[in-house]
C-alpha positions as CSV (number, residue, x, y, z in Angstrom):
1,X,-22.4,36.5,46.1
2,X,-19.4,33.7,46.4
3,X,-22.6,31.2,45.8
4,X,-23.6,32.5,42.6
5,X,-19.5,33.0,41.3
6,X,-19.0,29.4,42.0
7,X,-21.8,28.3,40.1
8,X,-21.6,30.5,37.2
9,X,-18.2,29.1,36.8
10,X,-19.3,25.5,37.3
11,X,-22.3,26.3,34.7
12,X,-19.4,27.3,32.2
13,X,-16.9,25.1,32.7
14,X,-19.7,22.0,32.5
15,X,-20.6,24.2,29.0
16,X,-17.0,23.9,28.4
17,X,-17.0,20.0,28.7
18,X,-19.7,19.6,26.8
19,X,-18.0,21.0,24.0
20,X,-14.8,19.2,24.2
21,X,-16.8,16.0,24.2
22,X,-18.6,16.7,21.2
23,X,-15.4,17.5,19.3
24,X,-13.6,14.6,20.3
25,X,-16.8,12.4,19.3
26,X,-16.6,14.2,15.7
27,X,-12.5,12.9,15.6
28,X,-14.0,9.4,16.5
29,X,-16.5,9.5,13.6
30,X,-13.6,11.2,11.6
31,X,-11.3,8.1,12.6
32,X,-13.7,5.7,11.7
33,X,-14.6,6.7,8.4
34,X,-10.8,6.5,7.4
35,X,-10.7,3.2,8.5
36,X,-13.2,1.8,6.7
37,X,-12.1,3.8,3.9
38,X,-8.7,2.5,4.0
39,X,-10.3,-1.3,4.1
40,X,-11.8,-0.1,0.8
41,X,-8.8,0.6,-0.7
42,X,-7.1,-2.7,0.8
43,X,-9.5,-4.7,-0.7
44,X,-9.8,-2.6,-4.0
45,X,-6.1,-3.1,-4.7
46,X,-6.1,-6.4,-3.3
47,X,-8.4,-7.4,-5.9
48,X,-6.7,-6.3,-8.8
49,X,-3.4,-7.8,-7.4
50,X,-5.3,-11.1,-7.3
51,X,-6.6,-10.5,-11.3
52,X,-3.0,-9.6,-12.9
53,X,-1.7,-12.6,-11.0
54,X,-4.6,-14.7,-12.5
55,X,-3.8,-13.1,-16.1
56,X,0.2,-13.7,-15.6
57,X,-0.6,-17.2,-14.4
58,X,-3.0,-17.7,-17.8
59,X,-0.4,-16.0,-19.9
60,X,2.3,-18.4,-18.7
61,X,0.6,-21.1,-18.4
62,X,-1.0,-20.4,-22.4
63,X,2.7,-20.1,-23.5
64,X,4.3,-23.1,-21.7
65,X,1.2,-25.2,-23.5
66,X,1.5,-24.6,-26.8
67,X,5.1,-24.3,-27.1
68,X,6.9,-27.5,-26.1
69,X,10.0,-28.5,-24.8
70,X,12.2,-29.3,-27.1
């Protein structure tokens, strides 16, 4: 009878661990998705930082042209 105690509990607590390894392999897929989501947005707003600085430059440089020193 002790026999077949000590495997049911090994049979459940190996259930157990299965599940805790699935969950923490959904949080790893969960983790990676936000990173490359968050390289998304670094390159999305890193973009447009480069284009307003390309337009400012164009602006300045536009103005400083056709308005010489006096």
């Amino acid at each position: 009878m002790r026999m077949q105690e000590s495997v049911g509990r090994l049979t459940e607590a190996v259930a157990s661990l299965k599940e805790q390894v699935k969950s923490h392999g959904d949080k790893i897929d969960g983790i990676g998705k936000d990173v490359h989501a968050a390289k998304v947005v670094i390159s999305v707003v890193g973009g447009l930082i480069v284009l307003v600085g390309g337009a400012i430059a164009w602006t300045v440089n536009t103005y400083i042209s056709t308005h010489p020193a006096k």
